[in-house]
MMTF fields as JSON, N, C-alpha, C and O atoms, coordinates in Angstrom:
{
  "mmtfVersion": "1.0.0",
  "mmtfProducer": "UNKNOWN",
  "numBonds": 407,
  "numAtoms": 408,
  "numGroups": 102,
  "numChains": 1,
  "numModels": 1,
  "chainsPerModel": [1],
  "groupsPerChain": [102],
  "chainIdList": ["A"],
  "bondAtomList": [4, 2, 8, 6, 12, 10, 16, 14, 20, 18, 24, 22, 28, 26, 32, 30, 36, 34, 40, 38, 44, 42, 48, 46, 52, 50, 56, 54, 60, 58, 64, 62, 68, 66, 72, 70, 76, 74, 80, 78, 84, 82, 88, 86, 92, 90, 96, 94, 100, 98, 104, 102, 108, 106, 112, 110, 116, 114, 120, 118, 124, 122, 128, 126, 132, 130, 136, 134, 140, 138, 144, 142, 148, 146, 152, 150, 156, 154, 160, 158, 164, 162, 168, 166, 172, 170, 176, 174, 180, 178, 184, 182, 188, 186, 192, 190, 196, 194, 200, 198, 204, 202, 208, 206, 212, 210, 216, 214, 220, 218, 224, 222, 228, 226, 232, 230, 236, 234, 240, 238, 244, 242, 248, 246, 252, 250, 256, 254, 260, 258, 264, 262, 268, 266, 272, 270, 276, 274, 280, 278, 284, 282, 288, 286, 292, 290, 296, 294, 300, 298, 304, 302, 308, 306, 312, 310, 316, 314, 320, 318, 324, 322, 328, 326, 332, 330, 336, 334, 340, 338, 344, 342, 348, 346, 352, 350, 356, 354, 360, 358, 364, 362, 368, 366, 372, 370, 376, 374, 380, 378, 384, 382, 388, 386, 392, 390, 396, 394, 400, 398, 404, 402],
  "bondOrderList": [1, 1, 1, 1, 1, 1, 1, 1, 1, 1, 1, 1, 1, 1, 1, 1, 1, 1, 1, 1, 1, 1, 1, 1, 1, 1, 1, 1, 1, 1, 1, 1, 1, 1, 1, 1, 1, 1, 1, 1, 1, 1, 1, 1, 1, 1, 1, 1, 1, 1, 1, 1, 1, 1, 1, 1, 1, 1, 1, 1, 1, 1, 1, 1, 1, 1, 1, 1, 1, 1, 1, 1, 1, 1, 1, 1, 1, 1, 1, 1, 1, 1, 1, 1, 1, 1, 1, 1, 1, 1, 1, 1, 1, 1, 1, 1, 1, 1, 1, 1, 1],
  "groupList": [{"groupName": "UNK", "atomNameList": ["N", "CA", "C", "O"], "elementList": ["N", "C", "C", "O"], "formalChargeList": [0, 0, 0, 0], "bondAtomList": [1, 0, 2, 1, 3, 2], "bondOrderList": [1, 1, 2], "singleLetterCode": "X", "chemCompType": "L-PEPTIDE LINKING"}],
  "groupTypeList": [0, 0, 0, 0, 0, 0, 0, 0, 0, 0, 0, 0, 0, 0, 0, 0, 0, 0, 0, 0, 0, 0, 0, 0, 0, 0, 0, 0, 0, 0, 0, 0, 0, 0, 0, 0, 0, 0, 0, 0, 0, 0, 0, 0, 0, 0, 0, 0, 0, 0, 0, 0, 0, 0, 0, 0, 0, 0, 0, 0, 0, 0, 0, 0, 0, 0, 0, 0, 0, 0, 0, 0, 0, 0, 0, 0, 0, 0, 0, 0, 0, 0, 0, 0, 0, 0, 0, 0, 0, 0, 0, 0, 0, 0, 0, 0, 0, 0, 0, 0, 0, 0],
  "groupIdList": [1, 2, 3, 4, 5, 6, 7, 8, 9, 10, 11, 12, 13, 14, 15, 16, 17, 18, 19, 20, 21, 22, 23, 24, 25, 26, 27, 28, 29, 30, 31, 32, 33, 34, 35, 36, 37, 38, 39, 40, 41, 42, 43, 44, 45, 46, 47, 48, 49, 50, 51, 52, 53, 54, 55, 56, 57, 58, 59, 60, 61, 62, 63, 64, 65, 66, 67, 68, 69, 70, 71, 72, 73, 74, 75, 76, 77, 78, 79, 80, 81, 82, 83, 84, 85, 86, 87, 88, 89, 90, 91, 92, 93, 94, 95, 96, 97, 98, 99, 100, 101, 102],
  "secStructList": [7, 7, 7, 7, 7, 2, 2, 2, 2, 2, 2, 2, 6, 6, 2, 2, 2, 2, 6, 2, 2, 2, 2, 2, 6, 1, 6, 6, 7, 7, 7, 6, 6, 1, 2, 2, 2, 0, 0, 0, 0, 0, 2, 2, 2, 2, 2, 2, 2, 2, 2, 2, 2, 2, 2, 2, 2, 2, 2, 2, 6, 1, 7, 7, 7, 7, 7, 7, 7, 7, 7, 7, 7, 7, 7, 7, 2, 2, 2, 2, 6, 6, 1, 6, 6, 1, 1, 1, 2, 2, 2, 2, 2, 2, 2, 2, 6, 6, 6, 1, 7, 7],
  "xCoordList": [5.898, 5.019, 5.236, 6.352, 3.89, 4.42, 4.312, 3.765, 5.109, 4.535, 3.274, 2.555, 2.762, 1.385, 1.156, 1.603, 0.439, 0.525, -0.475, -1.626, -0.248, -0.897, -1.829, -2.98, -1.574, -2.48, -3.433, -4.122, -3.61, -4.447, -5.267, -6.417, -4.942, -5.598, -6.261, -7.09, -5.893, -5.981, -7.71, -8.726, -7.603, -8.581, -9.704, -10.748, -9.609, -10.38, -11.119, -12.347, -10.279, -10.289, -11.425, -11.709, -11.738, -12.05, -13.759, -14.466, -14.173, -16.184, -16.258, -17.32, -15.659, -16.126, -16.454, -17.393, -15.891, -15.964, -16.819, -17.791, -16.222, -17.285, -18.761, -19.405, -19.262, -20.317, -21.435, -22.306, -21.4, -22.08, -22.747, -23.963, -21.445, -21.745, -22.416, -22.957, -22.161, -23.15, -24.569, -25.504, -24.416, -25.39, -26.585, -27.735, -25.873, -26.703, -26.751, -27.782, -25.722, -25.897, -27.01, -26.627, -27.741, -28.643, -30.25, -30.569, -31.186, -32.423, -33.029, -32.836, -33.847, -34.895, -34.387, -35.184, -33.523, -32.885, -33.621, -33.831, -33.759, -34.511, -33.131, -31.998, -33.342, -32.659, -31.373, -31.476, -30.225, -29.348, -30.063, -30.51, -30.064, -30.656, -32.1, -32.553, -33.083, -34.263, -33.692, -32.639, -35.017, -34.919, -34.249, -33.377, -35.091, -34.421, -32.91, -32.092, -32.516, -31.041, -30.335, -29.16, -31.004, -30.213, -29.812, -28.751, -30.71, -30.695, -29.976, -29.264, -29.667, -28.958, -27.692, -26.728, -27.487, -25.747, -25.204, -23.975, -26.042, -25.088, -24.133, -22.988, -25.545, -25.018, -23.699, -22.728, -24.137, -22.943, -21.378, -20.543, -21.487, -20.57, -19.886, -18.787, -20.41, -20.423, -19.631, -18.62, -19.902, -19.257, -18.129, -17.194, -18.071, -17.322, -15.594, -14.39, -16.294, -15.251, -14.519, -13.31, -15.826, -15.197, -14.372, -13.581, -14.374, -13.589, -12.327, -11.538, -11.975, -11.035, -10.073, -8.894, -10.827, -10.155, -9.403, -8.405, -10.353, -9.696, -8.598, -7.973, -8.546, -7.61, -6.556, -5.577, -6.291, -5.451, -4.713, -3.71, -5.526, -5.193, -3.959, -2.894, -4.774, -4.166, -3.089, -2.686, -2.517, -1.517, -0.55, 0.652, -0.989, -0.06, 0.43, 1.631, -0.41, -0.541, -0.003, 0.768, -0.447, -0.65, 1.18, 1.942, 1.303, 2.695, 2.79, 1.769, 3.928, 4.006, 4.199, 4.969, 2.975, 3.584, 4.914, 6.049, 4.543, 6.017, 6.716, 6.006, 7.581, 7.677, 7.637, 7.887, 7.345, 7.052, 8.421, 8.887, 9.151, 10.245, 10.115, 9.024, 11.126, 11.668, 11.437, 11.713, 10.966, 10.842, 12.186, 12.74, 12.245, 13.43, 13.411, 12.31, 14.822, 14.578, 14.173, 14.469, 13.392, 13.256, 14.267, 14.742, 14.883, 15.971, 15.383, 14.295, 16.617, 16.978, 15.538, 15.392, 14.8, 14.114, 14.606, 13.969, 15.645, 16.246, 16.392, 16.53, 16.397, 17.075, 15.275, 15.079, 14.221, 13.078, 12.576, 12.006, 12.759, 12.117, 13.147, 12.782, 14.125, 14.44, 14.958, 16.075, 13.92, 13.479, 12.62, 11.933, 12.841, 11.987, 10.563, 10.447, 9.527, 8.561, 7.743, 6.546, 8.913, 8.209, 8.43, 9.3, 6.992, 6.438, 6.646, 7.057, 6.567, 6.497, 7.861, 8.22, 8.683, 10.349, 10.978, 12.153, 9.963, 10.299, 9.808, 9.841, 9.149, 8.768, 9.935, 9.989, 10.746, 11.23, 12.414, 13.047, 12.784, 14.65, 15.438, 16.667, 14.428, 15.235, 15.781, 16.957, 14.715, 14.931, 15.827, 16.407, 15.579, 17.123, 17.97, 18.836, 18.506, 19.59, 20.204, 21.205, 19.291, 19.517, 19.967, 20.737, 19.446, 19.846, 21.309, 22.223, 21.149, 22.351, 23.652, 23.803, 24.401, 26.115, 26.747, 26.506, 27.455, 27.905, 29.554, 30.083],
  "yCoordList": [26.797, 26.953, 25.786, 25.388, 25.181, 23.999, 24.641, 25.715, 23.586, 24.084, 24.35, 23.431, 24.974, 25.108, 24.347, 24.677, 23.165, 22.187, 22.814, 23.073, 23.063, 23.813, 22.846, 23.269, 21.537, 20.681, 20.301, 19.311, 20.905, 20.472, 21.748, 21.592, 22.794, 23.673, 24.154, 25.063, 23.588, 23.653, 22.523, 22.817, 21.67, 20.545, 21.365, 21.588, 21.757, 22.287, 23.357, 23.347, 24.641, 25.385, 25.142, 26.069, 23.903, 23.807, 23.58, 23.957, 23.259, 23.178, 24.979, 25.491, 25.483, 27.133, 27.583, 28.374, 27.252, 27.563, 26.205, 26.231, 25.337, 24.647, 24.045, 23.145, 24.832, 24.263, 25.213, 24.545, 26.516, 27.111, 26.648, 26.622, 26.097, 25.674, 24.343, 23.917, 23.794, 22.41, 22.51, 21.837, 23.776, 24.189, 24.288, 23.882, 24.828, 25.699, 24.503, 24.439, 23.412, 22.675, 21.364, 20.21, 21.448, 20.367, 20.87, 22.054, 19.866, 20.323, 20.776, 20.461, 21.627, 22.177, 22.771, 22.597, 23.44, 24.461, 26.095, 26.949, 26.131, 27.865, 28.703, 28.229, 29.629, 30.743, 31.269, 31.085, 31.888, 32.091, 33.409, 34.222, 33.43, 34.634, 34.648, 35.521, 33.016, 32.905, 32.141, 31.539, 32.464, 31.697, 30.496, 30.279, 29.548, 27.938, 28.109, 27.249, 28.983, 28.749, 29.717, 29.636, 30.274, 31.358, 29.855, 29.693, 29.207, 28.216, 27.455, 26.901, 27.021, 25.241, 25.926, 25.758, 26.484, 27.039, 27.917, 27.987, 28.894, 30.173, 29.398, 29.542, 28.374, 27.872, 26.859, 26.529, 26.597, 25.51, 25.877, 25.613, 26.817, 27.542, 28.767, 29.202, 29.18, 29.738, 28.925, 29.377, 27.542, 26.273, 25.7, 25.307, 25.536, 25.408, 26.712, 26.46, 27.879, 29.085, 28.9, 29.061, 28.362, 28.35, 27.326, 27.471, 26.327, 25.106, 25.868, 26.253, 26.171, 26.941, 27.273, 26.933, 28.286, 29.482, 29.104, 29.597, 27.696, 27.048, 26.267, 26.107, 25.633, 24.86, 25.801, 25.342, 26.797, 27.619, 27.956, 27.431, 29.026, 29.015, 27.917, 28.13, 26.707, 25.873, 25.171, 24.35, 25.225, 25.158, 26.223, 25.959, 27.425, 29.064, 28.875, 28.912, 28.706, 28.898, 27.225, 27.227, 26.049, 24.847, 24.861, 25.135, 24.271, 23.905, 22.566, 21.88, 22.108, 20.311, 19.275, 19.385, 18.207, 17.269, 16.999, 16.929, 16.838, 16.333, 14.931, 13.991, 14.898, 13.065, 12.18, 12.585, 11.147, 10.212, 9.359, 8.714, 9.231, 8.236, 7.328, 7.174, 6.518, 5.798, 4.45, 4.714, 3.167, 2.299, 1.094, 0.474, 1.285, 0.223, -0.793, -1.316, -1.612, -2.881, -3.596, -3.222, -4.801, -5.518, -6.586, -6.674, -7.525, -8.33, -9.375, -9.296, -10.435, -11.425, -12.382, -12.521, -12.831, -14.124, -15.256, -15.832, -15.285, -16.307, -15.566, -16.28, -14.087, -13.865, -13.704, -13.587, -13.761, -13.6, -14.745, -14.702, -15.93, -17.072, -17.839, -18.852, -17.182, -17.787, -16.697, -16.738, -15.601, -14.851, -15.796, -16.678, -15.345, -16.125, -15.552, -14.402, -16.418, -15.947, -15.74, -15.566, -15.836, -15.237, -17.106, -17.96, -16.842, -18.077, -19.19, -20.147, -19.485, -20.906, -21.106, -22.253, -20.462, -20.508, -21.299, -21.666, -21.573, -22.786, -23.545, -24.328, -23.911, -25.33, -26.283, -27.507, -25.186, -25.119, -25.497, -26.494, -24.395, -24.686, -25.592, -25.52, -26.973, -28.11, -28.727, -28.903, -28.92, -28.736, -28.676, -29.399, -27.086, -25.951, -26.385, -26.474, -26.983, -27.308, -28.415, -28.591, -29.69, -30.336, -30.539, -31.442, -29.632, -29.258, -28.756, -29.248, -27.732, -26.417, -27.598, -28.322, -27.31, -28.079, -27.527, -26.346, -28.177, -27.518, -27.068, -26.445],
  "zCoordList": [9.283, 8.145, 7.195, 6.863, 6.712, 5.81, 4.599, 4.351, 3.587, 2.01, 1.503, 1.893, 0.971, -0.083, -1.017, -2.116, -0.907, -1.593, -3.117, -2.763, -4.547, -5.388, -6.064, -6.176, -6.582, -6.68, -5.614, -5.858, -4.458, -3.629, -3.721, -4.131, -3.46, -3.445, -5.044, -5.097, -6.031, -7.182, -7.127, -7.757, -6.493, -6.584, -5.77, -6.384, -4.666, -3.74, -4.504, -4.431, -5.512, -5.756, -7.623, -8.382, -7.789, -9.057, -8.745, -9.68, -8.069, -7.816, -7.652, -8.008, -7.368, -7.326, -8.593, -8.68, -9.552, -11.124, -11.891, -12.646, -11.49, -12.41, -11.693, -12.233, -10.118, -9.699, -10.799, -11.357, -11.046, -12.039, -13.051, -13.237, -14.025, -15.211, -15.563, -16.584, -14.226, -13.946, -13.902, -14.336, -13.108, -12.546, -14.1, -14.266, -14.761, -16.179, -17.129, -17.798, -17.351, -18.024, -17.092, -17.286, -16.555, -15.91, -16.395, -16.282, -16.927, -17.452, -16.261, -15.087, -16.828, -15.706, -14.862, -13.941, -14.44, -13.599, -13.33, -14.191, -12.623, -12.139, -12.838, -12.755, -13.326, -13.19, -12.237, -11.024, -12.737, -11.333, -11.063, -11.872, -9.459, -8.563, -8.0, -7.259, -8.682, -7.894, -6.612, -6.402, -5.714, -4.297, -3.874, -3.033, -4.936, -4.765, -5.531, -5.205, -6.376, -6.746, -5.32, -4.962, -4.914, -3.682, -2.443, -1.84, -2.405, -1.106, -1.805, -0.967, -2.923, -3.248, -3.809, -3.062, -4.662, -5.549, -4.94, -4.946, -4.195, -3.464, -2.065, -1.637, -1.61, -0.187, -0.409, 0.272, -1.548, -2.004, -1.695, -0.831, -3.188, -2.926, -2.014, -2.356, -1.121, 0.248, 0.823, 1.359, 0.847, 2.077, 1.439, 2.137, -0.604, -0.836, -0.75, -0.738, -0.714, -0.641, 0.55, 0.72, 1.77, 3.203, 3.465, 4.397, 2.86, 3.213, 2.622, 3.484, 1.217, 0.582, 1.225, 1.128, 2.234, 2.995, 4.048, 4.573, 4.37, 5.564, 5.983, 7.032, 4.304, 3.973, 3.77, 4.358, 3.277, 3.196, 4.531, 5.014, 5.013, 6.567, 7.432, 8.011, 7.139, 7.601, 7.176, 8.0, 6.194, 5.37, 5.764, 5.767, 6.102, 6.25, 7.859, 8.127, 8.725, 10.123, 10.829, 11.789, 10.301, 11.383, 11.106, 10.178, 12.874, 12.639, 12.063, 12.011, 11.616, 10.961, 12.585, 13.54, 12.228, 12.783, 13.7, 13.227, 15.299, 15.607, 15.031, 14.673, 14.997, 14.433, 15.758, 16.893, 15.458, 16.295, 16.75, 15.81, 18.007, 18.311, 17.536, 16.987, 17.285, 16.607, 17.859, 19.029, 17.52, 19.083, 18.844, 17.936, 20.433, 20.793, 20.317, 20.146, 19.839, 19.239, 20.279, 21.415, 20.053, 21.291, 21.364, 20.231, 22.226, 22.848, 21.495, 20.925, 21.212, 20.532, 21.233, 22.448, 20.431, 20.965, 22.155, 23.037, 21.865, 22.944, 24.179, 25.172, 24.405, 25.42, 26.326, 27.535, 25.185, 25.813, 26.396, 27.486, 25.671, 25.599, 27.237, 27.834, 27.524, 28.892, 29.881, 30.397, 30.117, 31.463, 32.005, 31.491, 33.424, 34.465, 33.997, 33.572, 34.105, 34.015, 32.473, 32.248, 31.538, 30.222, 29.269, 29.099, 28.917, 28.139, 29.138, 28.482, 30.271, 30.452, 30.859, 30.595, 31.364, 30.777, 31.999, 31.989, 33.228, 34.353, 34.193, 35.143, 33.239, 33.175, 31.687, 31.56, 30.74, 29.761, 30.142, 29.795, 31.105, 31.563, 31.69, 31.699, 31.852, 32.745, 30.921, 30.602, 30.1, 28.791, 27.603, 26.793, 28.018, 27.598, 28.036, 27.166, 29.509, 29.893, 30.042, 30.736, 29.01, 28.445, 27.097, 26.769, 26.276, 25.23, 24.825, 24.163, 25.418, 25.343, 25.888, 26.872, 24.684, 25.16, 26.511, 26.763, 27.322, 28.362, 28.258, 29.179]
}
């Protein structure tokens, strides 16, 4: 079970109350309980309640995240840069083994 995060659900939880009063403070608005307010504010908030519920749910029920491995360091540059095969490293060697003190 994870924590209940309260500012989240607090955010989610705030268009339920103030989609209303928006609603009433906007000119020209129908009435609450005619048709066109039944189809645009009820549905609203219907989808907004449902998301709510869902988010909840899922907060109560989802298990957390597995964590992800941790990845292998990869080898020292040098030890890459003279494998057979990696970067060019036979055409390099004769090079390197000029270089490198004996």
């Amino acid at each position: 079970m994870r924590k209940i995060e309260f500012p989240f659900m607090a955010l989610c939880a705030a268009p339920l109350f103030s989609l209303p009063n928006i609603h009433n403070a906007a000119p020209n608005t129908p009435p609450i309980g005619t048709q066109m307010d039944m189809a645009t504010l009820f549905f609203a908030i219907v989808v907004i309640g449902g998301c709510l519920i869902n988010n909840i749910f899922r907060a109560v029920y989802d298990k957390p995240a597995a964590k992800a491995e941790e990845p292998k360091p990869s080898p020292p540059p040098t030890q890459i840069a003279f494998e057979k095969g990696a970067y060019g490293a036979e055409e390099l060697a004769h090079i390197a083994a000029s270089i490198s003190p004996r």
